[in-house]
Each structure stands twice: as C-alpha cells, then as structure tokens.
mmCIF file of the N, C-alpha and C atoms, coordinates in Angstrom:
data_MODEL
# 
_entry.id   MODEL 
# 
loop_
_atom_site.group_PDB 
_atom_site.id 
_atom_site.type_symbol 
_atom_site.label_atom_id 
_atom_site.label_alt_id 
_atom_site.label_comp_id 
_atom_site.label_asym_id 
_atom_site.label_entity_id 
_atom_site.label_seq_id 
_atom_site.pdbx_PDB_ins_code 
_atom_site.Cartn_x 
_atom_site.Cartn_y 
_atom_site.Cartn_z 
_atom_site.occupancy 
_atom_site.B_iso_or_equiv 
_atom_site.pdbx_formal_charge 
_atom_site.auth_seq_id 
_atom_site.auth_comp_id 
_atom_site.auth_asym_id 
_atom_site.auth_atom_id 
_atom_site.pdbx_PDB_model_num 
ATOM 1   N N  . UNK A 1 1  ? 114.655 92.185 120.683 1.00 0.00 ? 1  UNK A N  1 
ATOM 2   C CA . UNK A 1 1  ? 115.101 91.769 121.996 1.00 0.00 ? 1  UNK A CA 1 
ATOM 3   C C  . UNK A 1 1  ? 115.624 90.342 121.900 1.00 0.00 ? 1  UNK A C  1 
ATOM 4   N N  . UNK A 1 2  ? 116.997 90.082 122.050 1.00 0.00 ? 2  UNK A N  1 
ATOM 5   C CA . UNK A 1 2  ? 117.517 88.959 121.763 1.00 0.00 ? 2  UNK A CA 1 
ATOM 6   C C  . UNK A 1 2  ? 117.131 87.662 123.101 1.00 0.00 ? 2  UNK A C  1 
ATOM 7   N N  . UNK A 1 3  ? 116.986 86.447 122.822 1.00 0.00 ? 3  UNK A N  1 
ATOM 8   C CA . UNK A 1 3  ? 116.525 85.820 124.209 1.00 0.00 ? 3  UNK A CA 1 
ATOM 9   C C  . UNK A 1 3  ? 117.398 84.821 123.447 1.00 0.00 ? 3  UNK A C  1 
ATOM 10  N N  . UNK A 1 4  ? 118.443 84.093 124.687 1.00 0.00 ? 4  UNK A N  1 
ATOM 11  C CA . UNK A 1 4  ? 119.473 83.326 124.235 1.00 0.00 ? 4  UNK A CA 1 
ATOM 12  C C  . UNK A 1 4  ? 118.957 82.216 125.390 1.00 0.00 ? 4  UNK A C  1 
ATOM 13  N N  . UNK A 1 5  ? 118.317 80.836 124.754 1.00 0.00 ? 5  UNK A N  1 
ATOM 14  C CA . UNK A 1 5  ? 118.195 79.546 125.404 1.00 0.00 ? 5  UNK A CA 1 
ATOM 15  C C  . UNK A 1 5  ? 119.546 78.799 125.670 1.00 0.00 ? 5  UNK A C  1 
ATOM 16  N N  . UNK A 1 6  ? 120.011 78.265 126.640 1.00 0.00 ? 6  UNK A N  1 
ATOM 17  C CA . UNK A 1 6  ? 120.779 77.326 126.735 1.00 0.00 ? 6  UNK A CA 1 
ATOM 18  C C  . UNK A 1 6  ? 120.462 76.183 128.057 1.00 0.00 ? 6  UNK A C  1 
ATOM 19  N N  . UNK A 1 7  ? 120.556 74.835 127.361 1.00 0.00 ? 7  UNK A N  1 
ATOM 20  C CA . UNK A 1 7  ? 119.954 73.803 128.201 1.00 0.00 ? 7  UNK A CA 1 
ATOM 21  C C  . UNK A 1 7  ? 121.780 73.245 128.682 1.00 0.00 ? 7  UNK A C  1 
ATOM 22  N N  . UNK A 1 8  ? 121.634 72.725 129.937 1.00 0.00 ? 8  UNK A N  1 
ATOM 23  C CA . UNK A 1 8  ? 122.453 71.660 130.835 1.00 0.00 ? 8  UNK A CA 1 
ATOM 24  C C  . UNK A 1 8  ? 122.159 70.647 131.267 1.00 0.00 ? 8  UNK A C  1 
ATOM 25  N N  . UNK A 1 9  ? 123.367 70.092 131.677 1.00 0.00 ? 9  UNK A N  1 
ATOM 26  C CA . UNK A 1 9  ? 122.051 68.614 132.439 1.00 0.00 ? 9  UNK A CA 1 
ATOM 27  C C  . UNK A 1 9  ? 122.316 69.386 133.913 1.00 0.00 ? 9  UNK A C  1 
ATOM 28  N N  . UNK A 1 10 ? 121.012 68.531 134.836 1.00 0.00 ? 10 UNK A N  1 
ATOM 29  C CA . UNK A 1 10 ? 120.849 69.450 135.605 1.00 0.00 ? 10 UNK A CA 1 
ATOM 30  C C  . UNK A 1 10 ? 122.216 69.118 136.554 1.00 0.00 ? 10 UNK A C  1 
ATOM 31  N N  . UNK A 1 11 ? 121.972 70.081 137.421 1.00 0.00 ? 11 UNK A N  1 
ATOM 32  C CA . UNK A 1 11 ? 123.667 70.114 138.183 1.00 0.00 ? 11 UNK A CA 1 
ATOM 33  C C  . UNK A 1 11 ? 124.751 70.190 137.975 1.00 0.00 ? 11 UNK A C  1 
ATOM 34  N N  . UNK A 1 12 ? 124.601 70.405 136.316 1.00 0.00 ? 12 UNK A N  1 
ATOM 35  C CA . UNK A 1 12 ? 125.942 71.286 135.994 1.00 0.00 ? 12 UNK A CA 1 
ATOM 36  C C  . UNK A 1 12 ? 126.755 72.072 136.126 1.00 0.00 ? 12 UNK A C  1 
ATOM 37  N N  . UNK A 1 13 ? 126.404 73.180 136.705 1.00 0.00 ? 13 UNK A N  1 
ATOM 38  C CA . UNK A 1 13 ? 126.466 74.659 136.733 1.00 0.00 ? 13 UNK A CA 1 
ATOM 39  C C  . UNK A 1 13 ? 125.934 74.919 137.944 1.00 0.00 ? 13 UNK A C  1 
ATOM 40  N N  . UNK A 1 14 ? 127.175 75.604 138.848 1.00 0.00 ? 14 UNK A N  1 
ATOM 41  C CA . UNK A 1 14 ? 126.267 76.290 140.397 1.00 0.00 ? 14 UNK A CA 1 
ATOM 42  C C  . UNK A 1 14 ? 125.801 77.399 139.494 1.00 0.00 ? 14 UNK A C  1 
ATOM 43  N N  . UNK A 1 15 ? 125.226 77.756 140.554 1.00 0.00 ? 15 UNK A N  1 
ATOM 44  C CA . UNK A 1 15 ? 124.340 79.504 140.658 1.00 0.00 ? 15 UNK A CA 1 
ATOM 45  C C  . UNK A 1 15 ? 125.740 80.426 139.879 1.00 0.00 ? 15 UNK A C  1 
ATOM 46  N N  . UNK A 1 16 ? 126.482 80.381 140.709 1.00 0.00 ? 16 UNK A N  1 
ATOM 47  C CA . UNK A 1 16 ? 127.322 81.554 140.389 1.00 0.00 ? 16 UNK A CA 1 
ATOM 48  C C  . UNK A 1 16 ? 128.479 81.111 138.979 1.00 0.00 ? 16 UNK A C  1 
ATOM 49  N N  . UNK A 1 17 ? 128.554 80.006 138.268 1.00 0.00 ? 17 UNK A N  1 
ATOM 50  C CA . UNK A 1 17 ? 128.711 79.707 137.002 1.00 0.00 ? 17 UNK A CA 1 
ATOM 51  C C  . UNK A 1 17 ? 127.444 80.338 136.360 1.00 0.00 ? 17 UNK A C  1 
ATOM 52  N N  . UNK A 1 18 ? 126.296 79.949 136.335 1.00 0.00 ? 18 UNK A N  1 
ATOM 53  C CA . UNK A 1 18 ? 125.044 80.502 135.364 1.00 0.00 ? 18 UNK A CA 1 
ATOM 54  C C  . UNK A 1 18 ? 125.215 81.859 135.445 1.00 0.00 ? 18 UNK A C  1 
ATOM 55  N N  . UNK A 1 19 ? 125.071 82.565 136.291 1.00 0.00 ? 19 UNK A N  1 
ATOM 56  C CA . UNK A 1 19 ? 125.316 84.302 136.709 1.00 0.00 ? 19 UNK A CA 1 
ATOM 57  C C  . UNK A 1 19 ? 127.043 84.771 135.569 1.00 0.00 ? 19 UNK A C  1 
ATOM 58  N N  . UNK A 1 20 ? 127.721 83.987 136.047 1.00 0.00 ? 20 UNK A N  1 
ATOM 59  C CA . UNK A 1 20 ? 129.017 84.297 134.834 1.00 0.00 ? 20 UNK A CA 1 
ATOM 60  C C  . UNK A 1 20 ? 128.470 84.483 133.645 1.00 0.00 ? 20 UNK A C  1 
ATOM 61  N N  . UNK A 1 21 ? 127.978 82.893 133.461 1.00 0.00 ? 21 UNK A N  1 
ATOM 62  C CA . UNK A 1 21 ? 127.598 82.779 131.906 1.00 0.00 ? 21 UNK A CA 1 
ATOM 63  C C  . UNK A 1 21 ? 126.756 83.451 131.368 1.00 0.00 ? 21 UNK A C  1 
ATOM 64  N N  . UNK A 1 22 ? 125.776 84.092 131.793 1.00 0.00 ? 22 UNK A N  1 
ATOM 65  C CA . UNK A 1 22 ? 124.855 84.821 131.698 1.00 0.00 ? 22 UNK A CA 1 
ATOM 66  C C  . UNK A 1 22 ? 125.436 85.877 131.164 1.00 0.00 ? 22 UNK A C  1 
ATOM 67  N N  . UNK A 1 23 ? 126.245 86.649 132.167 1.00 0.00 ? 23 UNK A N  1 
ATOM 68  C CA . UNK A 1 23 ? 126.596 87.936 132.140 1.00 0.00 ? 23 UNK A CA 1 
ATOM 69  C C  . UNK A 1 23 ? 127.733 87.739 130.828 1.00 0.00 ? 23 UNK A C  1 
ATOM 70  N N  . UNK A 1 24 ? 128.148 87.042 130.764 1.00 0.00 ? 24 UNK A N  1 
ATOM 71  C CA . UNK A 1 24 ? 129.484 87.066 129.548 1.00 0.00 ? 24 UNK A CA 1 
ATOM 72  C C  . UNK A 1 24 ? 128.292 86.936 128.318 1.00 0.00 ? 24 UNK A C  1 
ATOM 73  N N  . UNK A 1 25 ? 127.569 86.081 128.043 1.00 0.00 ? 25 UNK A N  1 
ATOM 74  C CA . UNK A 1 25 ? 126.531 85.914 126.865 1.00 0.00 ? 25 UNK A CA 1 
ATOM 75  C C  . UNK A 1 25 ? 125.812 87.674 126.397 1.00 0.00 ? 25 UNK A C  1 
ATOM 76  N N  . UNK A 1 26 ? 125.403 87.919 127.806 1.00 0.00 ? 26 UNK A N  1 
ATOM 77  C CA . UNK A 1 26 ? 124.446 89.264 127.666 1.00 0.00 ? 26 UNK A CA 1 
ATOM 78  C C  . UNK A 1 26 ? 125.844 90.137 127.345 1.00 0.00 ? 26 UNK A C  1 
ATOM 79  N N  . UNK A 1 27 ? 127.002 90.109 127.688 1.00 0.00 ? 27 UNK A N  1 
ATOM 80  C CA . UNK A 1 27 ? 128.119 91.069 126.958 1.00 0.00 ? 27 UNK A CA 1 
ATOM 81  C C  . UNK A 1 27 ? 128.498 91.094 125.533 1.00 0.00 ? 27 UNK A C  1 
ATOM 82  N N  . UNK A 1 28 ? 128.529 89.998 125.089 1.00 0.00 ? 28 UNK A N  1 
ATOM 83  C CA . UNK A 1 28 ? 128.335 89.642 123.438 1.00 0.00 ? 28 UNK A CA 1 
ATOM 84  C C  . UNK A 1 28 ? 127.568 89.796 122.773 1.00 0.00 ? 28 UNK A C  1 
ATOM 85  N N  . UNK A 1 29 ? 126.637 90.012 123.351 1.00 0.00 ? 29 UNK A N  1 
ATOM 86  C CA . UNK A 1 29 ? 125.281 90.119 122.531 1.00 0.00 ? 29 UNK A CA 1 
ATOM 87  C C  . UNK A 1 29 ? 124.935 91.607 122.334 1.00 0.00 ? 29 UNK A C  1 
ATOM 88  N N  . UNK A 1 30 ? 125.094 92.923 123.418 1.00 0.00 ? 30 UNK A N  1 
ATOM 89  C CA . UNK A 1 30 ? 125.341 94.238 123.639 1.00 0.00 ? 30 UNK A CA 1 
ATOM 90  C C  . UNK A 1 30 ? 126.637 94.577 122.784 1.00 0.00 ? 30 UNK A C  1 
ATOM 91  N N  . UNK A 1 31 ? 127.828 93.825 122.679 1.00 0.00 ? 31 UNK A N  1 
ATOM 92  C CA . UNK A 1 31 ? 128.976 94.377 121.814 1.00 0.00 ? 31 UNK A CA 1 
ATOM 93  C C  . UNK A 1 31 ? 128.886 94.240 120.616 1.00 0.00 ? 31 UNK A C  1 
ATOM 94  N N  . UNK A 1 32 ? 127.674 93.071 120.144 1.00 0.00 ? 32 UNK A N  1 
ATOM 95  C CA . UNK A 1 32 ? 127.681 93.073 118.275 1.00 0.00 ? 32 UNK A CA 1 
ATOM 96  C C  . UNK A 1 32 ? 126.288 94.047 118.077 1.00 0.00 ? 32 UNK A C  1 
ATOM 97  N N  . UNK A 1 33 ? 125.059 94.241 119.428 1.00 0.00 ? 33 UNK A N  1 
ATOM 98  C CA . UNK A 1 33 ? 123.771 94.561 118.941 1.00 0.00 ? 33 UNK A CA 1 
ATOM 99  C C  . UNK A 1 33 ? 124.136 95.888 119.061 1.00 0.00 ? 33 UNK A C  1 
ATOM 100 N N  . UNK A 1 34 ? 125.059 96.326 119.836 1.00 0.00 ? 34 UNK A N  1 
ATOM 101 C CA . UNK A 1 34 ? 124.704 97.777 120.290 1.00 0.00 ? 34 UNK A CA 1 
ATOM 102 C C  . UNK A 1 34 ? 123.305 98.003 121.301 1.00 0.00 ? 34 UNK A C  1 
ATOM 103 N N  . UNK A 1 35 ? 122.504 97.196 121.438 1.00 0.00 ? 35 UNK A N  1 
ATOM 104 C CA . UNK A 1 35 ? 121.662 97.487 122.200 1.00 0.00 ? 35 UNK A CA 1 
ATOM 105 C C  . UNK A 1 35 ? 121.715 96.855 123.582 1.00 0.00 ? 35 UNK A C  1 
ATOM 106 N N  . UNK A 1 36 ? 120.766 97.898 124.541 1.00 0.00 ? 36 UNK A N  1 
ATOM 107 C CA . UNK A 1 36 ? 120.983 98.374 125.995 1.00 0.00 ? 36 UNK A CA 1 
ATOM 108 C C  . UNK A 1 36 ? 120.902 96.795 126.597 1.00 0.00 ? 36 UNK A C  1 
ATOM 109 N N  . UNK A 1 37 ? 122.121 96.492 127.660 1.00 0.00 ? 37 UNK A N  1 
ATOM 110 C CA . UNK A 1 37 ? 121.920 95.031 127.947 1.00 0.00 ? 37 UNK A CA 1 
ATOM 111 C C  . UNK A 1 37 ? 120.778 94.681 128.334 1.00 0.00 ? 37 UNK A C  1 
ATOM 112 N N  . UNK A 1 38 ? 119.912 95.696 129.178 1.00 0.00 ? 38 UNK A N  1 
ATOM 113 C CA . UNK A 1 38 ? 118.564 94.952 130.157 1.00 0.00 ? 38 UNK A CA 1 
ATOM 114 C C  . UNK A 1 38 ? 117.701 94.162 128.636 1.00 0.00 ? 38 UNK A C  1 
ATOM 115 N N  . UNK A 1 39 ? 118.201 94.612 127.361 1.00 0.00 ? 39 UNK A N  1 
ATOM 116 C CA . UNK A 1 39 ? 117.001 93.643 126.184 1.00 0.00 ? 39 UNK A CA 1 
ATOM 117 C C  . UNK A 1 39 ? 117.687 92.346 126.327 1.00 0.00 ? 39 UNK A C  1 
ATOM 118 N N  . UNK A 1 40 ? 118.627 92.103 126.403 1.00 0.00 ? 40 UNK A N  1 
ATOM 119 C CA . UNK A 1 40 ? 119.391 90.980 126.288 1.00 0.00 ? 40 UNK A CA 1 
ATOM 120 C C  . UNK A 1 40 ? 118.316 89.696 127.319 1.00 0.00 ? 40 UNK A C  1 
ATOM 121 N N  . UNK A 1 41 ? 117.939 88.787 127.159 1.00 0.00 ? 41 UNK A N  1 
ATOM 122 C CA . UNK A 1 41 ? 117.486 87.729 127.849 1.00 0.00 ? 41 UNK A CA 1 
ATOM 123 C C  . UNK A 1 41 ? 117.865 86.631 127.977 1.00 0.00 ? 41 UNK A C  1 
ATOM 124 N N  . UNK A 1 42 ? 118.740 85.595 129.061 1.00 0.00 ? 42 UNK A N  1 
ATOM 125 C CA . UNK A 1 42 ? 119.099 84.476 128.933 1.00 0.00 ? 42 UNK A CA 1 
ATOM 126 C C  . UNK A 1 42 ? 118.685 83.431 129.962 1.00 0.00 ? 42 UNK A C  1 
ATOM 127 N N  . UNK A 1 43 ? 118.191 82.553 129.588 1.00 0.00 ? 43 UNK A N  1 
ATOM 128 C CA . UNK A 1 43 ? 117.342 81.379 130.207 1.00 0.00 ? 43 UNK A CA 1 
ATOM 129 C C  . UNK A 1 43 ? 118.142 80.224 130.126 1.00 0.00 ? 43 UNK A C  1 
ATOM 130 N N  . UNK A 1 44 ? 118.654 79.359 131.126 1.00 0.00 ? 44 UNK A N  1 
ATOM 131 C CA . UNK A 1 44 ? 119.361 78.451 131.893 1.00 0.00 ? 44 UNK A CA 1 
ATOM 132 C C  . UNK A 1 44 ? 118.235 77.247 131.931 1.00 0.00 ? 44 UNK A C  1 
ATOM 133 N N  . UNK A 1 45 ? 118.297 76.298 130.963 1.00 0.00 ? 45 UNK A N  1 
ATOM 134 C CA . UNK A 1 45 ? 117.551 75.240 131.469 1.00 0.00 ? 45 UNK A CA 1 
ATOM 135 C C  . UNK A 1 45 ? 118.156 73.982 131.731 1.00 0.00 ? 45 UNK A C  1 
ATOM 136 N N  . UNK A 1 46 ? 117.474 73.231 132.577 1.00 0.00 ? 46 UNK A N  1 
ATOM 137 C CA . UNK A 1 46 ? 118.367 72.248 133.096 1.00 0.00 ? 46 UNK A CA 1 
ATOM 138 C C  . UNK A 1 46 ? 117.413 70.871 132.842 1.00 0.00 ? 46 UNK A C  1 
ATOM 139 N N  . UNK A 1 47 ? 118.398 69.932 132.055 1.00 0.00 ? 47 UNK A N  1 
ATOM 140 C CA . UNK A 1 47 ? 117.381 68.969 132.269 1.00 0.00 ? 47 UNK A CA 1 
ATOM 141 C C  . UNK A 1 47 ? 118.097 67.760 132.683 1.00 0.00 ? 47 UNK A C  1 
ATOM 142 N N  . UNK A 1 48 ? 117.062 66.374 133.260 1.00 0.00 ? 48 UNK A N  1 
ATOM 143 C CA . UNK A 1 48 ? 117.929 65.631 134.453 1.00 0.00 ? 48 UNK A CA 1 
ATOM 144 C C  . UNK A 1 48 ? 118.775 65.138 133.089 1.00 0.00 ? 48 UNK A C  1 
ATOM 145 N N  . UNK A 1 49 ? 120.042 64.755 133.526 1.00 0.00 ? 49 UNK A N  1 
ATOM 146 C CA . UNK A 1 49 ? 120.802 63.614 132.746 1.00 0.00 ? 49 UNK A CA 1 
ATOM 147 C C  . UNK A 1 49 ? 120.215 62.514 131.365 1.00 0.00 ? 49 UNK A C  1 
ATOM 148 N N  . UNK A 1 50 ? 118.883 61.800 132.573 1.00 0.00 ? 50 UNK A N  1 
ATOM 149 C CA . UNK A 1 50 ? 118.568 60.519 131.588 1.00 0.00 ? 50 UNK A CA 1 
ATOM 150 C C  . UNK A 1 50 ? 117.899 61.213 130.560 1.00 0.00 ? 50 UNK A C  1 
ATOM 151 N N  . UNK A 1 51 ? 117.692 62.686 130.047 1.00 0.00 ? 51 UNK A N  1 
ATOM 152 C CA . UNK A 1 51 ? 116.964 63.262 128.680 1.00 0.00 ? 51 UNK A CA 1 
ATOM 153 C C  . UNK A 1 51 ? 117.799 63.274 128.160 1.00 0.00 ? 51 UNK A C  1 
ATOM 154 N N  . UNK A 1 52 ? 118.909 63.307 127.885 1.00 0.00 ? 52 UNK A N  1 
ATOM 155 C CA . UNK A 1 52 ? 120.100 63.801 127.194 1.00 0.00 ? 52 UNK A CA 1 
ATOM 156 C C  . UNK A 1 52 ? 120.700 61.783 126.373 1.00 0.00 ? 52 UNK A C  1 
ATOM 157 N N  . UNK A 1 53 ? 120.426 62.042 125.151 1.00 0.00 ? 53 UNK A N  1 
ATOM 158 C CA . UNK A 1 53 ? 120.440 61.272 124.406 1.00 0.00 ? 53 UNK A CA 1 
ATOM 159 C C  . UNK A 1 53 ? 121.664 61.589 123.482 1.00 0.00 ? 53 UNK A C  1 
ATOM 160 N N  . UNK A 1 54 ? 122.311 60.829 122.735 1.00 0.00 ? 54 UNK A N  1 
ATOM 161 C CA . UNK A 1 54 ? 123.395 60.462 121.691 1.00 0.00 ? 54 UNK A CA 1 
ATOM 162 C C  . UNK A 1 54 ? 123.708 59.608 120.983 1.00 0.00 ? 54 UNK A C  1 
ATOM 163 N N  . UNK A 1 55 ? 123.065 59.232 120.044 1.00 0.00 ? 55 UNK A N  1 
ATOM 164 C CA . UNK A 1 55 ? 123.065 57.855 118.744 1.00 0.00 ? 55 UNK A CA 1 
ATOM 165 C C  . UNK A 1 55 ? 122.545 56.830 120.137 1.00 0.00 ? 55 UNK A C  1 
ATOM 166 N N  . UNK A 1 56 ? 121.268 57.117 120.453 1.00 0.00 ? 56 UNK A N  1 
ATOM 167 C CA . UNK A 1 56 ? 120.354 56.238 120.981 1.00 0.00 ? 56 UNK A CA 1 
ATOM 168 C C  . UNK A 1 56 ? 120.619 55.876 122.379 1.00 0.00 ? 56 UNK A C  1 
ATOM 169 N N  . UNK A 1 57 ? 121.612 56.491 122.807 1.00 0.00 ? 57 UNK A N  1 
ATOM 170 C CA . UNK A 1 57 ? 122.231 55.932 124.426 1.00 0.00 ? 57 UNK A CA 1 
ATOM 171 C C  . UNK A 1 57 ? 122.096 57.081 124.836 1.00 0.00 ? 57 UNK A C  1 
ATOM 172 N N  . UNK A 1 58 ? 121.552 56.830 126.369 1.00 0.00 ? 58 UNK A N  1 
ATOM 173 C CA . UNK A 1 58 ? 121.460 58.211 127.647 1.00 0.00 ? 58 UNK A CA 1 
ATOM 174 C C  . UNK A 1 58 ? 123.210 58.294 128.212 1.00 0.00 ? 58 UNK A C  1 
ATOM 175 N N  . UNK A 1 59 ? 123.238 59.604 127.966 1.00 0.00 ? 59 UNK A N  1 
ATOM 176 C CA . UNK A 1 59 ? 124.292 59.800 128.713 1.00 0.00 ? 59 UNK A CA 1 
ATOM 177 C C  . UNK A 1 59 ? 124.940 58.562 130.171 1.00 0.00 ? 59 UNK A C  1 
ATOM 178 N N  . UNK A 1 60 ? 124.181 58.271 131.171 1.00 0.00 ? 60 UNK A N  1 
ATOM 179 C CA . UNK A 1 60 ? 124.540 57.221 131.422 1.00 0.00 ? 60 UNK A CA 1 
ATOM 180 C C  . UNK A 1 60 ? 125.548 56.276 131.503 1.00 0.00 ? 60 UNK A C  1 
ATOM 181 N N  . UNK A 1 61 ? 124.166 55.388 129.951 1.00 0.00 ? 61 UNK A N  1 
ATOM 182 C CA . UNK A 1 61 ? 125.047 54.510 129.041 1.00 0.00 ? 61 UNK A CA 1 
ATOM 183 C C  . UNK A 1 61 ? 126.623 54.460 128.042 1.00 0.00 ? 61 UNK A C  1 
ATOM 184 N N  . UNK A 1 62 ? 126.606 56.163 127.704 1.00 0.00 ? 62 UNK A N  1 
ATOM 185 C CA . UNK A 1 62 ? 127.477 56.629 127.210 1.00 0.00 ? 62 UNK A CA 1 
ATOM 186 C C  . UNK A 1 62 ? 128.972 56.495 128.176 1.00 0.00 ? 62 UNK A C  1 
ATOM 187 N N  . UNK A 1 63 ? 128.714 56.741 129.299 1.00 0.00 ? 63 UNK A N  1 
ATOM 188 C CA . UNK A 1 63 ? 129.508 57.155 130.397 1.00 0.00 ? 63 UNK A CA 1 
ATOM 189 C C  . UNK A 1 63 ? 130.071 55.639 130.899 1.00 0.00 ? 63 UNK A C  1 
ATOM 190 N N  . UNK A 1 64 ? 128.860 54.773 131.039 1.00 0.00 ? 64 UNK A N  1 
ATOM 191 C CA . UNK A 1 64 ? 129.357 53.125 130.978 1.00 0.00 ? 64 UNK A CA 1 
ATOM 192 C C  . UNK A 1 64 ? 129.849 52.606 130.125 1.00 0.00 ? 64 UNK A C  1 
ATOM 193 N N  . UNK A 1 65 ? 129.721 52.945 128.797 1.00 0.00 ? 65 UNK A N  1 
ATOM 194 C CA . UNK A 1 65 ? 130.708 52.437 127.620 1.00 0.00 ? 65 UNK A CA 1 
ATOM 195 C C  . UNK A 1 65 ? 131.848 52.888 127.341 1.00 0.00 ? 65 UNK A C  1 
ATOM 196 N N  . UNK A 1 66 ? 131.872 54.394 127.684 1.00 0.00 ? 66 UNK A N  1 
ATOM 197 C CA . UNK A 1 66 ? 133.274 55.264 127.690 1.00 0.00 ? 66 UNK A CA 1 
ATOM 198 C C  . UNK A 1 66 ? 134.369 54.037 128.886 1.00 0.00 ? 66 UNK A C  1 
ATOM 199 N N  . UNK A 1 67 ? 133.235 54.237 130.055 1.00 0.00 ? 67 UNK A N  1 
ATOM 200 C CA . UNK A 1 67 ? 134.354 53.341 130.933 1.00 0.00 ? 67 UNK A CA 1 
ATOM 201 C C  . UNK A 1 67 ? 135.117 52.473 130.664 1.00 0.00 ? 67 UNK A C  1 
ATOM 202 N N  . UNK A 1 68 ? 134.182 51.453 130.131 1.00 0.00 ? 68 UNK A N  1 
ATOM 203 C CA . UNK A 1 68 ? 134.754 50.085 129.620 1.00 0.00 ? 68 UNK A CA 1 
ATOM 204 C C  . UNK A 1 68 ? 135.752 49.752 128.609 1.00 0.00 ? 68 UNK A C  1 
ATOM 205 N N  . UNK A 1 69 ? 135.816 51.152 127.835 1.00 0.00 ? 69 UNK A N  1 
ATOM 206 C CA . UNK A 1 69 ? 136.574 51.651 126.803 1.00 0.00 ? 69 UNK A CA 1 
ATOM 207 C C  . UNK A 1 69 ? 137.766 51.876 127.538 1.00 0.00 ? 69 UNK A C  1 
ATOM 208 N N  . UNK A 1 70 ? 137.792 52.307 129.018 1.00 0.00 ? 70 UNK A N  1 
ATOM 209 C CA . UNK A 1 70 ? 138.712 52.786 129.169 1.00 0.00 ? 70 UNK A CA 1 
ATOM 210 C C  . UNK A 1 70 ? 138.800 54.694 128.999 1.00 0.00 ? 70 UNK A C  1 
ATOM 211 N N  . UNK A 1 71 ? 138.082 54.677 128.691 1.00 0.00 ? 71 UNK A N  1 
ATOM 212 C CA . UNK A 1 71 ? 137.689 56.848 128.625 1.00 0.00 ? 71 UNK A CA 1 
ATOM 213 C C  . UNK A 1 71 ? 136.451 56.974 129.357 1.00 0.00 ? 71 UNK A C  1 
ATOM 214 N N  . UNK A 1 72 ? 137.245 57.645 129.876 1.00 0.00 ? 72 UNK A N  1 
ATOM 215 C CA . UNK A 1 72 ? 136.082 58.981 130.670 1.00 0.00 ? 72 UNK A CA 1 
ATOM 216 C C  . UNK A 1 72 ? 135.819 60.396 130.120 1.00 0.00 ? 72 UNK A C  1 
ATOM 217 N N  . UNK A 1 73 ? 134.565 60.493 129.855 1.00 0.00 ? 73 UNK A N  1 
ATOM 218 C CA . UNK A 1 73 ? 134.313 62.243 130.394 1.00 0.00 ? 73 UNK A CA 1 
ATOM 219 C C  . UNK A 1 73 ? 133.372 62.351 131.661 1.00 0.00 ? 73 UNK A C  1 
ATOM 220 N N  . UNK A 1 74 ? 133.295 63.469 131.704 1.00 0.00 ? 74 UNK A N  1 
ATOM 221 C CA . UNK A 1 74 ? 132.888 64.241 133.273 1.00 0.00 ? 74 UNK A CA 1 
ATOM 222 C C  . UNK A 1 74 ? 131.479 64.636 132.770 1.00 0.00 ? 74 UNK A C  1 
# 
C-alpha cells in the first residue's frame, strides 16, 4: 500500500489544489502499480513558513535577501 508524504508551507495550497494533487499523485501511482486506487494514500502536510530552512536562512530571510537582490520568488 503505497503512502505518498508531501509537506508545504502552510497556505500554500487551497483545499481544492490538495484534492487535484492528490488525485493526479493517486493516478500515477495506480498507472505504474496496477493496484486498486483506494491503496494509494496521500498526506498533505503543512508546515508554518519559519520551519522551512535553506543554507541556514528561514524562508523569510531568503525572501528579504532575494529582495534586496532585486529577485523575487512567491
């Protein structure tokens, strides 16, 4: 029974993005396993922003240095 984790920061993803993603994951997983989707399991975790770390800076910080740089991501 395959169980597919995937973490976000939280508020990433409405409801009905996770329900997509879900359902497209549990389709890939039925087209290589052959087995019945209900085994398929996928868990959506969300964690706040300031957990989300990258060569020692919280996202955040990342996002304040991108600025100053002059780049943004979202």
């Amino acid at each position: 029974m395959p169980l597919i984790k995937i973490t976000f920061t939280t508020g990433a993803l409405t409801a009905k993005q996770k329900t997509s993603l879900a359902k497209k994951i549990t389709d890939l997983i039925v087209q290589e396993t052959k087995q019945p989707k209900e085994y398929t399991w996928v868990i959506i975790h969300e964690e706040p922003v300031e957990n989300w770390l990258a060569g020692g800076l919280t996202i955040p910080e990342i996002k304040a240095k991108l600025a100053q740089e002059k780049r943004v991501i979202s």
